[in-house]
C-alpha positions as CSV (number, residue, x, y, z in Angstrom):
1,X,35.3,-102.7,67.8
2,X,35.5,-103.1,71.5
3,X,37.9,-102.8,74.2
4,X,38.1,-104.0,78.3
5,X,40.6,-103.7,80.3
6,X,43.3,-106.4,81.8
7,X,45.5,-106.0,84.8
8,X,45.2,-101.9,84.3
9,X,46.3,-102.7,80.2
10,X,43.8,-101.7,77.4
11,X,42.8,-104.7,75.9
12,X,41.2,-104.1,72.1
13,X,39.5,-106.6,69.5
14,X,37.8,-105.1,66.4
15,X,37.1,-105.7,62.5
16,X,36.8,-103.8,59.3
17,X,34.9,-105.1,56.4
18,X,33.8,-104.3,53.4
19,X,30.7,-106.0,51.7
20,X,28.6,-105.9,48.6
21,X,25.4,-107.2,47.4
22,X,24.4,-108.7,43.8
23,X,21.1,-109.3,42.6
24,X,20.8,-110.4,38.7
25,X,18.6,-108.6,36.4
26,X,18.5,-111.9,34.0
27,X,14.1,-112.7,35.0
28,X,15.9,-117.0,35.2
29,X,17.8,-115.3,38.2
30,X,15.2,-112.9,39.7
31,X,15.3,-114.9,43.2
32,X,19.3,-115.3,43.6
33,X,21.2,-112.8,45.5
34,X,25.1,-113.1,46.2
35,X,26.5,-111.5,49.5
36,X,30.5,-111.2,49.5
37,X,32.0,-109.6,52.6
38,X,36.0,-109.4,53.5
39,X,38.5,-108.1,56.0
40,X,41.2,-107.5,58.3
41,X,40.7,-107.9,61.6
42,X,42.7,-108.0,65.5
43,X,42.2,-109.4,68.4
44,X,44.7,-110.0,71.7
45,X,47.4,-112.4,72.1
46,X,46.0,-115.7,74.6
47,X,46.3,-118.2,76.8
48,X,43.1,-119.9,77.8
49,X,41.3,-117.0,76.8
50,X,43.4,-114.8,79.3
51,X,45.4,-111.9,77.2
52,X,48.8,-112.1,77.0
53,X,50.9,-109.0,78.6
54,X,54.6,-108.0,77.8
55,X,55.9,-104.7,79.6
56,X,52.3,-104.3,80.1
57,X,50.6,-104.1,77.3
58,X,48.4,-106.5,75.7
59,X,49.7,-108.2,71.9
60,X,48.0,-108.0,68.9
61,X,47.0,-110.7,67.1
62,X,45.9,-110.4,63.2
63,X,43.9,-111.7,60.8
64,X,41.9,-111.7,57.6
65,X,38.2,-112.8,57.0
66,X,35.9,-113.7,53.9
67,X,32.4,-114.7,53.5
68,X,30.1,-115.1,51.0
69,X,26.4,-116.0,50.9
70,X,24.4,-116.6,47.4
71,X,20.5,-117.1,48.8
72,X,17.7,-118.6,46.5
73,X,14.2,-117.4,47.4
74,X,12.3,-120.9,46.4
75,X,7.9,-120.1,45.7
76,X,6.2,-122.8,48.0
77,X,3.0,-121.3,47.3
């Protein structure tokens, strides 16, 4: 989370997320491991990358995010 401030108006941006590991016990498997990771998340209202102001304060704009990773450690030697 952060937050700056914008012609005297708190600006804020920030995320939440909530994430999780697997790694399978199955000894074919040993070397995968699955990373999932999801959220909400806000930023500020823009134009040009200059926050947006009504009546002074700065507009919040929302969103959701998702990512997932499945690694496979390979044995070169």
């Amino acid at each position: 989370m952060g937050q700056f401030s914008y012609q005297g108006a708190a600006v804020r941006t920030g995320e939440i997320n909530v994430f999780g590991r697997w790694a399978p016990s199955h000894p074919k498997l040993k070397n995968l491991t699955v990373f999932a990771m999801a959220g909400p998340g806000w930023s500020y209202k823009n134009s040009n990358k200059t926050p947006i102001l009504v009546d002074g304060h700065s507009q919040l704009s929302h969103s959701l995010s998702g990512e997932f990773i499945a690694e496979y450690r390979f044995k070169l030697f």
